[in-house]
C-alpha positions in Angstrom: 0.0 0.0 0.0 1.1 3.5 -0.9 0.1 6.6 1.5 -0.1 9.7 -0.6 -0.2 13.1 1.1 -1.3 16.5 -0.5 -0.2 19.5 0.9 -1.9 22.5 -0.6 -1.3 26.4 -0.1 -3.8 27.0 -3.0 -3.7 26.7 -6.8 -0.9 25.2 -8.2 1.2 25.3 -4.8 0.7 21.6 -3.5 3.3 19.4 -2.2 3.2 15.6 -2.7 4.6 12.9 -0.2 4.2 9.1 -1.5 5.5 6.7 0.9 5.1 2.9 1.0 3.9 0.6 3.8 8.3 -0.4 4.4 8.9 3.6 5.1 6.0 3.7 7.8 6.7 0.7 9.4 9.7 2.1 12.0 6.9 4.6 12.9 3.4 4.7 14.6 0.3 7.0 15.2 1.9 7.8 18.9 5.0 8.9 17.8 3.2 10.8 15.0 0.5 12.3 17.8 3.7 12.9 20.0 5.3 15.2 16.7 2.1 17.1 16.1 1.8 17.9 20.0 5.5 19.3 20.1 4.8 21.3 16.9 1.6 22.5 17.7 3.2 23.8 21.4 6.8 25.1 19.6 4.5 26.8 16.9 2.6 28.6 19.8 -0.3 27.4 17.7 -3.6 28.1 18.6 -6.7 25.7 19.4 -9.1 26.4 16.7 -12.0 24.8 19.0 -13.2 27.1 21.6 -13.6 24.5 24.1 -10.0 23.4 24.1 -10.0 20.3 22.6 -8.0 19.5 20.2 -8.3 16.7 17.7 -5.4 15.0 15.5 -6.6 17.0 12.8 -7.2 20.1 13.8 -3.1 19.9 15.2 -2.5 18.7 11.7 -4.0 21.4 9.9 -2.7 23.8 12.4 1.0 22.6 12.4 0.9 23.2 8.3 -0.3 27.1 8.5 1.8 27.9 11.3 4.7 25.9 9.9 4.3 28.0 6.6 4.3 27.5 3.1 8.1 28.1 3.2 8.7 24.9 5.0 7.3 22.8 2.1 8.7 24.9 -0.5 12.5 24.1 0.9 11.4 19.9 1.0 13.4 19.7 3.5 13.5 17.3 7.1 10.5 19.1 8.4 8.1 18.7 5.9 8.5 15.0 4.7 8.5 14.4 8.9 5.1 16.7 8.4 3.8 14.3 5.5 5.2 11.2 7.8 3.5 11.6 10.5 0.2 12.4 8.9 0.0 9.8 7.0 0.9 7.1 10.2 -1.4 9.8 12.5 -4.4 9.1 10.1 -3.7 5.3 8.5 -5.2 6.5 5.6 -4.2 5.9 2.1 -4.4 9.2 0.2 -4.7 12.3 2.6 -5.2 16.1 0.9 -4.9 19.2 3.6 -5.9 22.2 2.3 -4.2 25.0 4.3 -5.9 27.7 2.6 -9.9 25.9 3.2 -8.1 25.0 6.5 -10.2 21.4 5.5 -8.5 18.1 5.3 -10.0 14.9 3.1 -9.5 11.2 2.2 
């Protein structure tokens, strides 16, 4: 199985991550939930749910528009860790986060 994560900043400015089953399998969803929380805190991101609770995806989406477009422009370490970790966070084969809609689908 192939996990394919979108990244997109809006028209024509998406970032593609493909990573098979072998590249996951050193990893899992609590080190990925473990990533986001460090981002989300070292980001000084803030809770998009007014009651304080705050879901895997809302930390995902959150990470990526805090993190910046820049960061996936570069390709560096951080972003394929951000594509990573998504795709073990959600166990989902094709993932597309849409900063701009701030919306995330499977």
């Amino acid at each position: 199985m192939v996990h394919h994560i979108i990244v997109s900043f809006g028209r024509e400015r998406e970032y593609e991550y493909r990573f098979s089953h072998t590249d996951l399998a050193a990893g899992s969803p609590e080190e990925a939930r473990r990533w986001f929380d460090k981002e989300f805190a070292d980001l000084e991101c803030e809770p998009s749910n007014p009651m304080g609770k705050v879901l895997i995806i809302d930390k995902i989406l959150n990470v990526a528009r805090y993190g910046g477009e820049h960061r996936f422009i570069e390709g560096k370490d951080w972003a394929t860790r951000f594509a990573r970790y998504t795709a073990l966070a959600l166990g989902r084969d094709t993932v597309r986060i849409d900063v701009e809609a701030f919306n995330i689908g499977y």
